[in-house]
C-alpha positions in Angstrom: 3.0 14.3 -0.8 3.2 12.8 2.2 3.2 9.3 3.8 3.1 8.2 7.4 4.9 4.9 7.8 3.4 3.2 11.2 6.0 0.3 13.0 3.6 -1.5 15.8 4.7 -3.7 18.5 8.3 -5.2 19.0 9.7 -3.5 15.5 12.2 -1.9 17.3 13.7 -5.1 18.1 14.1 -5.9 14.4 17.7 -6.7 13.4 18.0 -9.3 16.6 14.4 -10.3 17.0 14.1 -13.8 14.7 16.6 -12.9 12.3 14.9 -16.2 10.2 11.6 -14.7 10.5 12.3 -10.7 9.7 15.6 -10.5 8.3 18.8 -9.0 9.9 17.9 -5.5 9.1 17.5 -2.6 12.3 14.6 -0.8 12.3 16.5 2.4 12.2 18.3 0.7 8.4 14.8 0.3 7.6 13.6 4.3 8.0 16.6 5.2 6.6 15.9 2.9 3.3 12.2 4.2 3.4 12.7 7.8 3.1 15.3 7.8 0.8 12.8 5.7 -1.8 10.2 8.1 -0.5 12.6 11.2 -2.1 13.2 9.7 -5.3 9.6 9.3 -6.0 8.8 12.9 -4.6 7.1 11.9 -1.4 7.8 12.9 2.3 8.0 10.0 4.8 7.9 10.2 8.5 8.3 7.0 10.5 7.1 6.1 13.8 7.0 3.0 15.8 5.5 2.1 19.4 4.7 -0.8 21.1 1.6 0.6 22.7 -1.9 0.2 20.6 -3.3 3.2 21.9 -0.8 5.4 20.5 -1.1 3.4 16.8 -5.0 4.7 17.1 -4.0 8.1 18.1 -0.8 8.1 15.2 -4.0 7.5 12.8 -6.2 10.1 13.9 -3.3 12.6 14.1 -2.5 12.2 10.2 -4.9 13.2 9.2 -5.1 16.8 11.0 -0.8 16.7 10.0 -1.7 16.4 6.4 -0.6 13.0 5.2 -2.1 12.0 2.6 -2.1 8.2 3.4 -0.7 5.7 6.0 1.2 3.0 5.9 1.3 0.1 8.9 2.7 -2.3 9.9 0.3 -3.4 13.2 2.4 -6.0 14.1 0.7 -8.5 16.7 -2.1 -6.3 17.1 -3.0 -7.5 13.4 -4.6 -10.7 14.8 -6.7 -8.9 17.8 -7.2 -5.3 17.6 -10.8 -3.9 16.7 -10.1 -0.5 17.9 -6.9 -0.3 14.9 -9.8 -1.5 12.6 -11.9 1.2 13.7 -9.2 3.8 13.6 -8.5 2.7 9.9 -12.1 3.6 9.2 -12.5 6.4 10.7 -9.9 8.4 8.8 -10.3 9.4 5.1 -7.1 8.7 3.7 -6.1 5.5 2.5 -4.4 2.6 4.9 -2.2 0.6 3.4 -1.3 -2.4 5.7 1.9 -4.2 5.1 3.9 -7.1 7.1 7.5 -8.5 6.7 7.1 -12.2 7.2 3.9 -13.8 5.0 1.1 -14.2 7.4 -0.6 -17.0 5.9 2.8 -19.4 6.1 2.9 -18.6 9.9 0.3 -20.8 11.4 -3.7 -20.3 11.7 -3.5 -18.0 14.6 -1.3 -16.0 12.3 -3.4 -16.1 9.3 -6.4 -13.8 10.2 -5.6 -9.8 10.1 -8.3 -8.4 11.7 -6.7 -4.8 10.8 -6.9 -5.9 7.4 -10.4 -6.0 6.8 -10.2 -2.0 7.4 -6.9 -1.2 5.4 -7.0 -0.4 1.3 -4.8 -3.3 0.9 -2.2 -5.5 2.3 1.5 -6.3 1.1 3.1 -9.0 3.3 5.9 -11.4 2.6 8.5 -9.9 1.0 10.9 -8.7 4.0 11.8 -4.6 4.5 10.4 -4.5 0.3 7.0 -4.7 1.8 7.4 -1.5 3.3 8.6 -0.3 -0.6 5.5 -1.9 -2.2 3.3 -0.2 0.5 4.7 2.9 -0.4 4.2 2.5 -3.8 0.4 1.4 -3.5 0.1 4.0 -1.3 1.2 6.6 -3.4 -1.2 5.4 -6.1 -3.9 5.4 -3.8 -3.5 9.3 -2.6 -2.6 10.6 -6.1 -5.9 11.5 -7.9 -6.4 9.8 -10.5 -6.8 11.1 -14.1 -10.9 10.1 -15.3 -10.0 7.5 -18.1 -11.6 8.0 -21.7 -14.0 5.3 -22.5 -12.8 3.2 -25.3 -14.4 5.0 -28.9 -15.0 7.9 -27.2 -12.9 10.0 -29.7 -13.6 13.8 -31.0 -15.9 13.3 -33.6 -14.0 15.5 -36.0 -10.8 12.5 -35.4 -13.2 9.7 -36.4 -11.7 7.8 -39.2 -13.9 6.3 -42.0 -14.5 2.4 -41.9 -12.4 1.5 -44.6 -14.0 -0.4 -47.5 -12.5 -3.6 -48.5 -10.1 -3.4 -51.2 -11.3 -4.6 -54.8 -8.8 -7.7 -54.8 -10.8 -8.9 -51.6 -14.1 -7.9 -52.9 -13.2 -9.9 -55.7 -12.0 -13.2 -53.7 -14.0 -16.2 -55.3 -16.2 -17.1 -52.3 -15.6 -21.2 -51.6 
């Protein structure tokens, strides 16, 4: 299976861009950790990153026609303001998953909305570069098809046990 990981604006600067903020790992440490956790649960990931918002829409058009089978993103700043990502998102059939290293609700109220959000499957943000692994993870859920559960009772008739009667000692039981 495989999984597009999208990196939006100014994630190539992570490592030295507010260290506090989004940890001291490169973006490049960050792929590297991503497709190897994408091998060991038998998924193909292909990173991308670019600072430019038209090229995020066009990444999510294009994924679709490449064969992924869902998307994981990281909008960055364009979280807050961009309608067209949001459209993007649902215009494709595969599922978004969007996901954010810092937690956008302890950032401030201009930080706290995510426009994209409201489009994407889901959103993991908070937990540093693990974000990344969670979205993976949901992601991966999301794409697989799922088996259709068996509604509780619903046994072959022929495995239906016989209600068992209550023993004689119970039967017995002086009632109080």
């Amino acid at each position: 299976m495989k999984i597009l990981v999208m990196h939006g604006p100014s994630l190539n600067l992570l490592g030295t861009r507010e260290p506090e903020v989004y940890g001291t790992r490169t973006l490049e440490q960050i792929n590297q950790l991503l497709v190897a956790y994408g091998e060991e649960r038998g998924a193909d990931i292909a990173t991308y990153q670019t600072n430019h918002e038209g090229s995020i829409i066009d990444g999510i058009h294009a994924a679709v026609e490449q064969g992924f089978a869902a998307i994981v993103l990281n909008p960055g700043a364009y979280t807050h303001t961009s309608m067209a990502i949001a459209d993007a998102i649902r215009a494709v059939k595969i599922p978004v998953v969007e996901v954010h290293l810092s937690n956008l609700f302890a950032r401030g109220p201009e930080r706290s909305k995510s426009v994209t959000a409201t489009a994407a499957r889901g959103i993991v943000s908070g937990f540093g570069h693990e974000s990344y692994l969670l979205g993976i993870d949901a992601a991966l859920r999301l794409a697989t098809p799922a088996r259709t559960p068996r509604k509780r009772g619903a046994q072959n008739p022929s495995r239906r046990r016989a209600a068992k009667k209550p023993s004689s000692a119970l039967a017995r039981r002086p009632r109080s």
